[in-house]
Rosetta silent file (secondary structure, phi, psi, omega in degrees, C-alpha in Angstrom):
SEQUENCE: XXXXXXXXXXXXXXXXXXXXXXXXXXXXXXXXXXXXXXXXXXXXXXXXXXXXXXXXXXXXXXXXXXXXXXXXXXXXXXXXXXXXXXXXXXXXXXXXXXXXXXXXXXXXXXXXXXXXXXXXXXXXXXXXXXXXXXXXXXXXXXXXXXXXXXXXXXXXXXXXXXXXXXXXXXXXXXXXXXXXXXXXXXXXXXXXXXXXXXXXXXXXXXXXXXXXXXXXXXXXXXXXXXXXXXXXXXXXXXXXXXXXXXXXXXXXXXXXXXXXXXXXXXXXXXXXXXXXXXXXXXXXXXXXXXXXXXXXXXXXXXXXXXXXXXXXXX
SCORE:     score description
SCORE:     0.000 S_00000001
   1 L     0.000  125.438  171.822   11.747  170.486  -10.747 S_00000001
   2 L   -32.006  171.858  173.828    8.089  170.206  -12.314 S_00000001
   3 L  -121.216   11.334  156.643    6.359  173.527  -11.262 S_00000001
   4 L  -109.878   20.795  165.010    3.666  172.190   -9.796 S_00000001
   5 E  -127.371  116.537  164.945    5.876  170.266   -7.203 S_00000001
   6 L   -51.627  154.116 -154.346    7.308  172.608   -4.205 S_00000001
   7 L  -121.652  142.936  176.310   10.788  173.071   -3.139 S_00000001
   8 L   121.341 -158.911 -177.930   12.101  172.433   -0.063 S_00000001
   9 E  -110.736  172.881 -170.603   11.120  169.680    2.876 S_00000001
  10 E  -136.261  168.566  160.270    7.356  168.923    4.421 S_00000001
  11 E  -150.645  158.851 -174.479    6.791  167.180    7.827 S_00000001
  12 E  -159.396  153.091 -166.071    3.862  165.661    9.082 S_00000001
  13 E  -141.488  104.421 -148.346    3.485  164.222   12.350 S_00000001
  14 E  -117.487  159.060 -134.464    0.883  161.483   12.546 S_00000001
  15 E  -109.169  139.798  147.006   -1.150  159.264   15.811 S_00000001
  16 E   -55.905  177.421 -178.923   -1.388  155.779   16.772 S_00000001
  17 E  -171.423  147.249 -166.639   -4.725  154.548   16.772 S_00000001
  18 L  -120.845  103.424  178.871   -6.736  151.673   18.355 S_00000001
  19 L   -89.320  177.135 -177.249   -9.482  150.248   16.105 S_00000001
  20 L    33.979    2.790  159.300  -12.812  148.148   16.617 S_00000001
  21 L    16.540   54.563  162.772  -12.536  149.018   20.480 S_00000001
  22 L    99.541 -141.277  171.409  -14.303  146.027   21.185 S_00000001
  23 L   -93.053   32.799  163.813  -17.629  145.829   18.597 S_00000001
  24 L   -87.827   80.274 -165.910  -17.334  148.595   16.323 S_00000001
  25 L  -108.689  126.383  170.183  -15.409  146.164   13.848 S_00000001
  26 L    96.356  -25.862  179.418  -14.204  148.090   10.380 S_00000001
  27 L  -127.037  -17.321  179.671  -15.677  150.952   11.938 S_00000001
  28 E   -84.326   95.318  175.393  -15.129  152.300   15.243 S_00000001
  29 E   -80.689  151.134 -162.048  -11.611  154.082   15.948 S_00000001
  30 E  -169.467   98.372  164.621   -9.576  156.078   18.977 S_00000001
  31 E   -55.451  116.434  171.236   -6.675  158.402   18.114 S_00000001
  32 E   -75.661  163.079  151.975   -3.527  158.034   20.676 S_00000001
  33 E   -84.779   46.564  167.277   -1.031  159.895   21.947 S_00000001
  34 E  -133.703  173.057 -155.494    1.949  158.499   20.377 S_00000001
  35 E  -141.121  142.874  159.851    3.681  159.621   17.409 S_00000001
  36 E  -125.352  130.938 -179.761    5.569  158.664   14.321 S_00000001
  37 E   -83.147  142.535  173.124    7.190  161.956   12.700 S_00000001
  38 E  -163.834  134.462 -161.653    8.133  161.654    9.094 S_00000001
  39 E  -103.986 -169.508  167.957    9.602  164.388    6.752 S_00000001
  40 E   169.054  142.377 -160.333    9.918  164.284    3.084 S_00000001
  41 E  -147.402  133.320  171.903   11.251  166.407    0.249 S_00000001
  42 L   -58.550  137.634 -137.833   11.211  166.355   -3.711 S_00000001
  43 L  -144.826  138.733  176.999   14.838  164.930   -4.759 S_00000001
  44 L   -63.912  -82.116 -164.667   16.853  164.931   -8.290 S_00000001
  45 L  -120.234  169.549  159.437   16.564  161.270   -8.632 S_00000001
  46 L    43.815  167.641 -166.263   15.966  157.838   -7.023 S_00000001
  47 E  -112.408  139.055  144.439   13.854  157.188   -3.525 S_00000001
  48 E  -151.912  141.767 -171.321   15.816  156.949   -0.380 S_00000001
  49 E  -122.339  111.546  170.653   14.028  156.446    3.323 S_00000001
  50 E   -98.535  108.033  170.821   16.046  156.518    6.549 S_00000001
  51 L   -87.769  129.069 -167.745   14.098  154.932    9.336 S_00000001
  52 L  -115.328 -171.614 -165.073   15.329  155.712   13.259 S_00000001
  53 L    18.485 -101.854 -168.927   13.065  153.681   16.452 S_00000001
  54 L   -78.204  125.681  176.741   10.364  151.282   15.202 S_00000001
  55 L   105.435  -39.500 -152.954   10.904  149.205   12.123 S_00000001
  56 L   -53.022  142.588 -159.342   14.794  150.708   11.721 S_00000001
  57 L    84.012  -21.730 -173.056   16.704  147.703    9.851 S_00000001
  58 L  -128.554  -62.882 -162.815   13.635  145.987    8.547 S_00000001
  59 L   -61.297  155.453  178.248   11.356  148.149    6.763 S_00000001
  60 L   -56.765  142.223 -169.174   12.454  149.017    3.218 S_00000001
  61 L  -100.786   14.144 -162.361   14.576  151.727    2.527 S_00000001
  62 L  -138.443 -167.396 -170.660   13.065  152.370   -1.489 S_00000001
  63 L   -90.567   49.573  154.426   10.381  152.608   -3.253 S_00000001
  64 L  -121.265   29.001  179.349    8.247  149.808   -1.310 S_00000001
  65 L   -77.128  138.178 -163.752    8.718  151.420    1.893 S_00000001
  66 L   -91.558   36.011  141.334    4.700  152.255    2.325 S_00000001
  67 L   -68.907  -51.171 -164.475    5.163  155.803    3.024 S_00000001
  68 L   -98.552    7.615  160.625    6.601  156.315   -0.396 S_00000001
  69 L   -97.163  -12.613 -174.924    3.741  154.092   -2.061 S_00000001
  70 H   -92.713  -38.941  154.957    0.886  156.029   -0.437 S_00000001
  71 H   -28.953  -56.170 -177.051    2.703  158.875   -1.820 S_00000001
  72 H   -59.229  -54.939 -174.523    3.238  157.549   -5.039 S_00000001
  73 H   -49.920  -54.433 -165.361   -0.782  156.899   -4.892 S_00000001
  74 H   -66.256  -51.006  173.317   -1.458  160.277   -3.522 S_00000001
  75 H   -42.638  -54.832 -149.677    0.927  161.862   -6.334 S_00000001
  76 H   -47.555  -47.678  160.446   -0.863  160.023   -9.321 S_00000001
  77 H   -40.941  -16.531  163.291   -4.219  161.624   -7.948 S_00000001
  78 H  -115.447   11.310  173.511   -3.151  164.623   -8.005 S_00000001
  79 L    81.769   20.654  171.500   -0.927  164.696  -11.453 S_00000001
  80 L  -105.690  166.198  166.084    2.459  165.107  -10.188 S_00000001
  81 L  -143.917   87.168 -171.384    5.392  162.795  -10.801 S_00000001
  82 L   -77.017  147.164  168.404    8.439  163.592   -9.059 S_00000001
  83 L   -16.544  -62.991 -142.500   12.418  162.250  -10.206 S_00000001
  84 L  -142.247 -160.196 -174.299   13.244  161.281   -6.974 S_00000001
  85 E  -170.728  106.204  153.238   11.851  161.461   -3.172 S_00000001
  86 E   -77.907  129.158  172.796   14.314  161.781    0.230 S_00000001
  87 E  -145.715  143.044  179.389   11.782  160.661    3.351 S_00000001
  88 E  -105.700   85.384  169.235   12.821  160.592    7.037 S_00000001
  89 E   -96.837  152.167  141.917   10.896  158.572    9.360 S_00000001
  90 E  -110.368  104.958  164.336   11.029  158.531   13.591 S_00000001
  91 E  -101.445  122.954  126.367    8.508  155.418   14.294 S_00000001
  92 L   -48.714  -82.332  169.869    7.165  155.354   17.486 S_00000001
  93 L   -49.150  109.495  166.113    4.580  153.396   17.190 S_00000001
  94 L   -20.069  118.732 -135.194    4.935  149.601   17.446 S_00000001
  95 L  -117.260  142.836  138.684    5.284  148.006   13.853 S_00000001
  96 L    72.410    7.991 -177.836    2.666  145.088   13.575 S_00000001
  97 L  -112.564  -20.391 -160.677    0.912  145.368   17.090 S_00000001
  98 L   124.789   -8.085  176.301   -2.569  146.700   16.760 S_00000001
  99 L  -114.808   34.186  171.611   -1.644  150.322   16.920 S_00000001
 100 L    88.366   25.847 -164.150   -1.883  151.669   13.585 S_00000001
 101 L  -110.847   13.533  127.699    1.514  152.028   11.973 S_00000001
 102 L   -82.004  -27.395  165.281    0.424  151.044    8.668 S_00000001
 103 H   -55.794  -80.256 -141.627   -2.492  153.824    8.787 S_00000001
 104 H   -79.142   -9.988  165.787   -0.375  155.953    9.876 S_00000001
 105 H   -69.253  -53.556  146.466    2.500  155.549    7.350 S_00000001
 106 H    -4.559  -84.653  165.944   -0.261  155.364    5.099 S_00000001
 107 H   -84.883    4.353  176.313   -1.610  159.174    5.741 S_00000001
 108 H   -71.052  -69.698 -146.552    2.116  160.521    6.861 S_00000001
 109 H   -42.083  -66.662 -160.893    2.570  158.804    2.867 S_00000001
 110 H   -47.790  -48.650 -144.140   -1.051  160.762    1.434 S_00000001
 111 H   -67.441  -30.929 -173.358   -0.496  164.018    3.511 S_00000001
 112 H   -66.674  -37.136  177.118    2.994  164.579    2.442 S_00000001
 113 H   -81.683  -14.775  141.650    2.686  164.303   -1.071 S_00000001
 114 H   -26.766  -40.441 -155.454   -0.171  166.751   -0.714 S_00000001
 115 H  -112.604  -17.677 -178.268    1.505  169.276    0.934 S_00000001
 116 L   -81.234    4.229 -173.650    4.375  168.680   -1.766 S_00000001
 117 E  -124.502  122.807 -151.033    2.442  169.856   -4.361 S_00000001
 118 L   -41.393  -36.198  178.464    1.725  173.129   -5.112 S_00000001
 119 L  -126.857   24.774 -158.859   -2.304  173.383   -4.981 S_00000001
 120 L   -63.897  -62.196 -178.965   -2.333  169.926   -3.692 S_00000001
 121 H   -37.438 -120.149  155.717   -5.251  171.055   -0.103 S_00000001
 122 H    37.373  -36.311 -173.488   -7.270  172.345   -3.271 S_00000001
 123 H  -122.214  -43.529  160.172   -7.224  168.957   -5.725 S_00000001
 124 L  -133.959  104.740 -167.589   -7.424  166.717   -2.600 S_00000001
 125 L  -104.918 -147.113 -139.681   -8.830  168.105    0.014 S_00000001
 126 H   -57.305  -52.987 -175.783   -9.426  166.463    3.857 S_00000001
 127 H   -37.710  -56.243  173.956  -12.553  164.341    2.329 S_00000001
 128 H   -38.679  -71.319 -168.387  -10.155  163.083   -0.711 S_00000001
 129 H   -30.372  -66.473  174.121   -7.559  162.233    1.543 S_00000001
 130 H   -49.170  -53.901 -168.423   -9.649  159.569    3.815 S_00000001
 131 H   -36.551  -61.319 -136.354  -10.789  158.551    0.428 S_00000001
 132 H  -110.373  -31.504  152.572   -7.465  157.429   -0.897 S_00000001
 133 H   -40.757  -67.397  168.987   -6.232  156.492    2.481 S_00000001
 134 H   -41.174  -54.809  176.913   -9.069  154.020    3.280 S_00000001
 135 H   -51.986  -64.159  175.730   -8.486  152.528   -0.302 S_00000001
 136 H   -26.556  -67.418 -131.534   -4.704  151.689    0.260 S_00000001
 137 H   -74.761  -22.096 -176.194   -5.428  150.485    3.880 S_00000001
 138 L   107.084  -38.778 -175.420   -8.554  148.208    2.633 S_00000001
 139 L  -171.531  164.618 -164.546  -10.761  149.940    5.095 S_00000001
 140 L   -75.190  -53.482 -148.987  -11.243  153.346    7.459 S_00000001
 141 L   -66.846   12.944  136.945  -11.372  152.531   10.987 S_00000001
 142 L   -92.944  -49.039 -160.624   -7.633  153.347   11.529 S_00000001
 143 H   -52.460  -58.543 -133.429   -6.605  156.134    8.673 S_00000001
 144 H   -68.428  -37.528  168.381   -9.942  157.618    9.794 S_00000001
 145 H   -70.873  -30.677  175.699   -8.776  158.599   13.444 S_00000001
 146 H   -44.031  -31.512 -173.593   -5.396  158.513   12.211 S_00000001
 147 H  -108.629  -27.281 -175.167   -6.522  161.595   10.213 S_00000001
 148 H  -102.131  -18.584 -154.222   -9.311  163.497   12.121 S_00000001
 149 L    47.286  160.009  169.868   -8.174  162.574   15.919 S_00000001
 150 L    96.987 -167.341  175.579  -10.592  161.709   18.570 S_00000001
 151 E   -89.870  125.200 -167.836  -13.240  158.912   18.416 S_00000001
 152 E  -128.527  148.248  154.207  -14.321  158.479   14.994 S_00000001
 153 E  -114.345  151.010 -173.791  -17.030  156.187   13.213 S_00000001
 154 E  -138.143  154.732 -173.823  -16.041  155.537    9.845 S_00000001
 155 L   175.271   86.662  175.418  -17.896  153.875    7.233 S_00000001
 156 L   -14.401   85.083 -178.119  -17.891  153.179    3.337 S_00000001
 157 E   -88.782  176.657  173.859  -20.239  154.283    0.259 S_00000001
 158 L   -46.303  -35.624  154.311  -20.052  153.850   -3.052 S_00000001
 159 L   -75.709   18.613 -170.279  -17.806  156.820   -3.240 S_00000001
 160 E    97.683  164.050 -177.764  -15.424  156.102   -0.714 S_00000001
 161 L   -43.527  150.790  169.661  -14.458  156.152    2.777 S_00000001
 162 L  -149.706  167.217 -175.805  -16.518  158.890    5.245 S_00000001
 163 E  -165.173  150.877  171.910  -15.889  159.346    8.848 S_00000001
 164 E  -134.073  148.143  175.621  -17.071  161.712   11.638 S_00000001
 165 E  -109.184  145.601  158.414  -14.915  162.506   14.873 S_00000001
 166 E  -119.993 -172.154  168.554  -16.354  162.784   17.921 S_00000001
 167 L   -93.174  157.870  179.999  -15.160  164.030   21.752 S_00000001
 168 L  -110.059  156.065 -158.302  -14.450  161.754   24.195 S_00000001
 169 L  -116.598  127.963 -154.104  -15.568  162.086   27.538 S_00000001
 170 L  -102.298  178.271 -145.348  -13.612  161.943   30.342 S_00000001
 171 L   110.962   22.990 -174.501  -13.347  159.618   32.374 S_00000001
 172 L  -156.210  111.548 -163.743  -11.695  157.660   29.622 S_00000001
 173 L  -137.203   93.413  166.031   -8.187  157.005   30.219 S_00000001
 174 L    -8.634   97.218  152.773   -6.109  154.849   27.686 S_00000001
 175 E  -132.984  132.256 -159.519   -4.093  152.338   28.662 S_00000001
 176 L  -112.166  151.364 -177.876   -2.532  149.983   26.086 S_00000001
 177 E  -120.557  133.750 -171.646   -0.111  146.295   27.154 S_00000001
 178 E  -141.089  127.556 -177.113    1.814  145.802   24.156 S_00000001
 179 E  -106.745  159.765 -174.949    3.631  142.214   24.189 S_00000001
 180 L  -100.823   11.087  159.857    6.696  141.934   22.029 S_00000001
 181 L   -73.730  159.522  153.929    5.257  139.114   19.537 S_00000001
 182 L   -98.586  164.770 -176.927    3.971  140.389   16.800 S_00000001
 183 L  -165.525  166.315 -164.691    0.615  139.538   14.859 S_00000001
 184 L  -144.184  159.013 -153.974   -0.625  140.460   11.210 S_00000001
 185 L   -94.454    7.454  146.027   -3.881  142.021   10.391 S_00000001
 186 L   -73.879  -61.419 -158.945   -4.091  139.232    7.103 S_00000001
 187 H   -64.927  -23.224  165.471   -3.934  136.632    9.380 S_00000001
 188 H   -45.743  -28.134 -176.301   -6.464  137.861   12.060 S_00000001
 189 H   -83.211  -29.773  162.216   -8.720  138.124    9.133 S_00000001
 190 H   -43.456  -65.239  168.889   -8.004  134.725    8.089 S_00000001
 191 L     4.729  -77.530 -164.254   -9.659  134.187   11.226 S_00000001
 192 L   -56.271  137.087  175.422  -12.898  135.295   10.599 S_00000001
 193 L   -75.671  172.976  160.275  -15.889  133.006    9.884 S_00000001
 194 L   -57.743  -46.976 -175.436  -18.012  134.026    6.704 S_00000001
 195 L  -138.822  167.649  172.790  -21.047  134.433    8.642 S_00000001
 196 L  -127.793  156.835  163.275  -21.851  134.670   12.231 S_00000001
 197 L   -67.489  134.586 -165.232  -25.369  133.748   14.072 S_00000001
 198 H   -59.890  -25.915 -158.996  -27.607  136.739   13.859 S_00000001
 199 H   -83.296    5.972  169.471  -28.601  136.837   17.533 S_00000001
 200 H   -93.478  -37.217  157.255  -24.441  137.679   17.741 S_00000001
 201 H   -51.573  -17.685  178.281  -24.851  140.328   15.242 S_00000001
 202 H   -89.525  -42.334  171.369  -27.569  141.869   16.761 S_00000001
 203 H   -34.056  -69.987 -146.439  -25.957  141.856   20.157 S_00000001
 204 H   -77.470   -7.901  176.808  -22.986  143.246   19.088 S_00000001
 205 H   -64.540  -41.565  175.414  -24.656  146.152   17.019 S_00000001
 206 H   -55.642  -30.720 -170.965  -26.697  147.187   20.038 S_00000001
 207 H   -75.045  -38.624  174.510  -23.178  147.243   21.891 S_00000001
 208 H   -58.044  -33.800  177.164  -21.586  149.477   19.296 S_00000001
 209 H   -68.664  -39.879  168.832  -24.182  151.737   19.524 S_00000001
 210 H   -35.825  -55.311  177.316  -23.683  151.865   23.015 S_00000001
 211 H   -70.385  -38.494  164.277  -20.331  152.230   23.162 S_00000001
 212 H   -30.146  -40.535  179.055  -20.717  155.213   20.950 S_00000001
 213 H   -87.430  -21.100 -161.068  -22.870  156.918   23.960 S_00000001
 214 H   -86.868  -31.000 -163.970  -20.330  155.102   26.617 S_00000001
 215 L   -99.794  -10.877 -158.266  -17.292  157.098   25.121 S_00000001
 216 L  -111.587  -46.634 -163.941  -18.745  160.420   24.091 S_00000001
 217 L  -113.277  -68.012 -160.013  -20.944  160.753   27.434 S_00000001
 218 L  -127.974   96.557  177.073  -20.996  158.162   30.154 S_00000001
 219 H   -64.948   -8.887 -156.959  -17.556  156.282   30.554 S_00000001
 220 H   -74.533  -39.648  174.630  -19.514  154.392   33.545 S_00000001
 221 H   -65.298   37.460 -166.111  -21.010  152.487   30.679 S_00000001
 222 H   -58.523  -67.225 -163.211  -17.488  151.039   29.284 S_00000001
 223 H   -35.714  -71.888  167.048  -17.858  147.761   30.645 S_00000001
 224 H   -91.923  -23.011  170.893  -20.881  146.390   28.666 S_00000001
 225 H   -49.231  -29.490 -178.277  -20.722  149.063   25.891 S_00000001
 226 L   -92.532    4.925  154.209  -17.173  146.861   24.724 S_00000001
 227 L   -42.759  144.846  154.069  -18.802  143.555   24.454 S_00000001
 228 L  -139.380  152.495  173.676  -18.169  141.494   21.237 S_00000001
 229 L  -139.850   37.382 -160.332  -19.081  138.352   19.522 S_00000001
 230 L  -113.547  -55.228  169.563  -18.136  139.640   16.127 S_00000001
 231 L  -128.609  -41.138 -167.276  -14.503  139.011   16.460 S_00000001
 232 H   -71.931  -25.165 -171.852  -12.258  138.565   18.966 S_00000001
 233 H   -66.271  -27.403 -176.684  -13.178  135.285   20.552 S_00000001
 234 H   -68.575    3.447  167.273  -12.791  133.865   16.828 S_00000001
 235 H   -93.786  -15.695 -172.357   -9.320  135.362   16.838 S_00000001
 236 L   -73.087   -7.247 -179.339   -8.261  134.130   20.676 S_00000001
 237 L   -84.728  -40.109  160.930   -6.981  131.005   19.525 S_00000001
 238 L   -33.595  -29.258 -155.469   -4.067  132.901   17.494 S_00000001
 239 L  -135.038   40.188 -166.747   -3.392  135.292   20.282 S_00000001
 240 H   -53.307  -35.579 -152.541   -3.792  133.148   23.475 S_00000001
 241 H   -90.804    0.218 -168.978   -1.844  135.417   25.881 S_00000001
 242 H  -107.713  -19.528  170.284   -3.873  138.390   24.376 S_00000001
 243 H   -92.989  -25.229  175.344   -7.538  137.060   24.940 S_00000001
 244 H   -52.964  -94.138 -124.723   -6.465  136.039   28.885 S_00000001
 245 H   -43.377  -81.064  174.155   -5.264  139.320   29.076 S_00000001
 246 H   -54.828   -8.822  149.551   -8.481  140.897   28.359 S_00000001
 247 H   -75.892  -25.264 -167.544  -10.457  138.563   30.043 S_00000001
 248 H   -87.124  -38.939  169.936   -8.797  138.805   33.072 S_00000001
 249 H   -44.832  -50.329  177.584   -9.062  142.782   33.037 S_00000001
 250 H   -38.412  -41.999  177.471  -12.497  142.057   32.146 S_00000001
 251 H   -75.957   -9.511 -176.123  -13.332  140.242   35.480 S_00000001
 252 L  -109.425   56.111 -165.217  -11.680  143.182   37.468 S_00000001
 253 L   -39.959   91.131  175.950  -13.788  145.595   35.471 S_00000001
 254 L   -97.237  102.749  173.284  -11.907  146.922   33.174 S_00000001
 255 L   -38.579   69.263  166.763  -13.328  147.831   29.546 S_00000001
 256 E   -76.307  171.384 -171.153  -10.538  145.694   27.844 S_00000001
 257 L   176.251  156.160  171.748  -10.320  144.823   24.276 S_00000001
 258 L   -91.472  145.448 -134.699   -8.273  143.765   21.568 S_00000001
 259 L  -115.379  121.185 -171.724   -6.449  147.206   20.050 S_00000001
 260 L    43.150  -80.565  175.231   -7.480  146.472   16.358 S_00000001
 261 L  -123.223  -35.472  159.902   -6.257  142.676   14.488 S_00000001
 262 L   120.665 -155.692  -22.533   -4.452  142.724   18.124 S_00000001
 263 L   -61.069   32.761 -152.147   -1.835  141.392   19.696 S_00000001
 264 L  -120.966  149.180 -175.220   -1.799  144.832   21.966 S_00000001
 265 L  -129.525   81.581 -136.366   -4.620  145.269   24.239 S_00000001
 266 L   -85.899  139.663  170.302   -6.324  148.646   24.882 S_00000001
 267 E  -119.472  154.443 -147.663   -8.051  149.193   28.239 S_00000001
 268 L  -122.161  -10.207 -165.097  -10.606  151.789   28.005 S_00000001
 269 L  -155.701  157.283 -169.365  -10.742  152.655   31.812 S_00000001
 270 L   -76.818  143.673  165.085   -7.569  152.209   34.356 S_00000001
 271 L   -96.306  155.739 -154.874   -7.005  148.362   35.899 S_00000001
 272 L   -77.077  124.052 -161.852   -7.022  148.508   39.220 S_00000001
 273 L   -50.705  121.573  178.414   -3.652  149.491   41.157 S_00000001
 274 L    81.599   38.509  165.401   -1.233  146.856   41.476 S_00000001
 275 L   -83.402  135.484 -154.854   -3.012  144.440   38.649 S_00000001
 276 L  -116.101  119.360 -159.926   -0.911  141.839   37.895 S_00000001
 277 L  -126.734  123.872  156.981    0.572  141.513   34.147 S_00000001
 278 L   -44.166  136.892  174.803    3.433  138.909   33.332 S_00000001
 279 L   -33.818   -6.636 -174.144    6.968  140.546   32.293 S_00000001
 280 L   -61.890  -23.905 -143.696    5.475  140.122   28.971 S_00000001
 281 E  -107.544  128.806  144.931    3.639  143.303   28.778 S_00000001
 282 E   -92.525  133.802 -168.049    4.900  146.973   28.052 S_00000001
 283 E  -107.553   94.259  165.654    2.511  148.944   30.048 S_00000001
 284 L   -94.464  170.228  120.597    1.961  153.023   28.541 S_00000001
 285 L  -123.122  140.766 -177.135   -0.565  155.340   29.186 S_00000001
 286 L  -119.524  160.696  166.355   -1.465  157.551   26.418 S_00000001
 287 L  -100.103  168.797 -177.864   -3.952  160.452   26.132 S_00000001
 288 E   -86.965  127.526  166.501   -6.336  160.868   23.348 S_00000001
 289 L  -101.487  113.401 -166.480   -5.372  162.706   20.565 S_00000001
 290 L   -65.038  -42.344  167.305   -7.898  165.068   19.475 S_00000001
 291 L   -45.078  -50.991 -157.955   -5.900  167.014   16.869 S_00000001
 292 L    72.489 -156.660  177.421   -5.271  163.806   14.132 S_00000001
 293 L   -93.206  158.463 -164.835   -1.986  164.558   11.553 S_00000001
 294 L  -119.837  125.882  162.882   -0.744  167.769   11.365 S_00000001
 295 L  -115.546   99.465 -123.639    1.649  169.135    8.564 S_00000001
 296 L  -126.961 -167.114 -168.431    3.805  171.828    8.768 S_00000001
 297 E  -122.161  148.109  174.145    7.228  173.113    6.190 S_00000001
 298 L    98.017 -146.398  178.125   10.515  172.290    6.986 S_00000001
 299 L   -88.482  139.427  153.305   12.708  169.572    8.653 S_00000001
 300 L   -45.700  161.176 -166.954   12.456  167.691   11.274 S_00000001
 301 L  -116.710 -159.105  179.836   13.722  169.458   14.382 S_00000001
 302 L   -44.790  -59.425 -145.911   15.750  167.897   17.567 S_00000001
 303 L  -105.156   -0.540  156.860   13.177  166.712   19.394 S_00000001
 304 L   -83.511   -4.113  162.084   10.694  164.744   16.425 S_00000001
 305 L   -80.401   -9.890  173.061   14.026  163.143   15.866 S_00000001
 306 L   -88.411  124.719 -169.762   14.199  161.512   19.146 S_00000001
 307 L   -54.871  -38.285 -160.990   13.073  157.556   18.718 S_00000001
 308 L   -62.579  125.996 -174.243   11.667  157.671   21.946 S_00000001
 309 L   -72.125   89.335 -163.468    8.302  157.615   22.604 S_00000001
 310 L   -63.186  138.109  152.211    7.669  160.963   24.056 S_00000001
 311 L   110.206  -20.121  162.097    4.692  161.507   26.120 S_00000001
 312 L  -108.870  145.108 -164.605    3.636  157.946   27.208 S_00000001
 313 L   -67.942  169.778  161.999    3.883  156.520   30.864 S_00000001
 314 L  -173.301    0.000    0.000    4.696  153.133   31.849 S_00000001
């Protein structure tokens, strides 16, 4: 084994996340309480990835599973090159919905080969990470909660991704409807006009700012802080059953939204007991996770091996 790559296994255990929460689009972010666990260990030869819950069967088992390319990426930045690679996923998180589970494969991918390398915190440290994270992902506003927890604005210089987390204020109580289509953050983008009319850009900037004070301080402000005219209606014809759904919370005022490129639909404040969602719908509630990913030495144990998504309601 090189001697600047460590022996043994790493784990890292990393958060859904709900981007553009309305009109903070590319930059505004909200760490979850669900989890995908994923281990990984320097190997004599060859890549192999065993995937258990979300994904198991479909995603690749080599090296173009994107855990072991954000890896690869994360090695070449930091000068290592190992033989081989064994990685372990448990996905939680909903492949393909709106809740982050390319970010977070993404910085599971960064953090691991980090931690796999001997002075790896030291050669890339938290800033670096988001850096190299954003660049895979295309942009921050998931790795960036994905990695810091909490409510983050995130936002791009010349040098790379930056992000700040803040607290959330409670009075802010997650709850995401996850439909069992799927939807893909190219095509949402596909979407998008070139330009929009300015008096909708100006709107929705004042709303972003807003929401910034609505989530940090005063949840009472949800409601109009999550206006947009930036994206979603130009996305509702792809996703019909996902702009009703947030419109209809919206008239029973709920601070709905579409949970990133969508289809999943984050409500920012509880609908109203006994609101009535078609069979269509997986209903959690999650809490906010404040922590971001965490990595620790060793194996997975018992219970990050269970597929199940520990910890959210329904």
């Amino acid at each position: 084994m090189p001697t600047n790559l460590t022996s043994g296994p790493v784990r890292v255990r990393v958060p859904a996340t709900s981007a553009n929460l309305g009109p903070g689009f590319d930059a505004l972010g909200l760490a979850l309480g669900l989890y995908d666990d994923v281990a990984a260990e320097v190997a004599s030869g060859g890549v192999r990835v065993t995937v258990t819950g979300q994904g198991a069967g479909e995603l690749p088992d080599d090296d173009r599973h994107l855990v072991v390319r954000a890896m690869r990426a994360a090695f070449d930045v930091l000068g290592a090159h190992p033989e081989g690679l064994s990685v372990e996923c448990v996905n939680r998180i909903p492949q393909a919905r709106g809740l982050g589970s390319s970010s977070a494969a993404i910085v599971a991918g960064v953090l691991l080969a980090r931690a796999l390398v001997t002075d790896g915190e030291h050669r890339l440290d938290d800033a670096g990470a988001l850096r190299l994270a954003a660049e895979i992902e295309g942009h921050p506003d998931n790795v960036a909660p994905c990695l810091l927890g909490g409510f983050t604005v995130a936002w791009s210089e010349p040098g790379g991704a930056r992000a700040v987390s803040l607290p959330v204020a409670d009075g802010v109580r997650p709850t995401v409807f996850v439909p069992a289509e799927r939807g893909l953050t190219a095509t949402a983008r596909a979407a998008l006009p070139t330009t929009v009319p300015h008096g909708d850009a100006a709107l929705t900037a004042g709303r972003a700012a807003l929401l910034v004070h609505a989530l940090s301080t005063d949840p009472s402000l949800l409601l109009p802080a999550t206006v947009d005219r930036l994206h979603q209606d130009y996305r509702a014809a792809g996703m019909p059953g996902t702009s009703a759904l947030v419109s209809e919370l919206r008239a029973a005022g709920v601070a709905a939204v579409v949970s990133g490129a969508g289809p999943t639909v984050l409500a920012l404040s509880e609908p109203p007991e006994g609101f009535p969602v078609g069979t269509d719908w997986e209903i959690w509630q999650l809490p906010i996770d404040v922590s971001g990913a965490w990595v620790a030495r060793g194996r997975l144990g018992h219970a990050e091996r269970d597929p199940v998504a520990a910890g959210r309601k329904s």
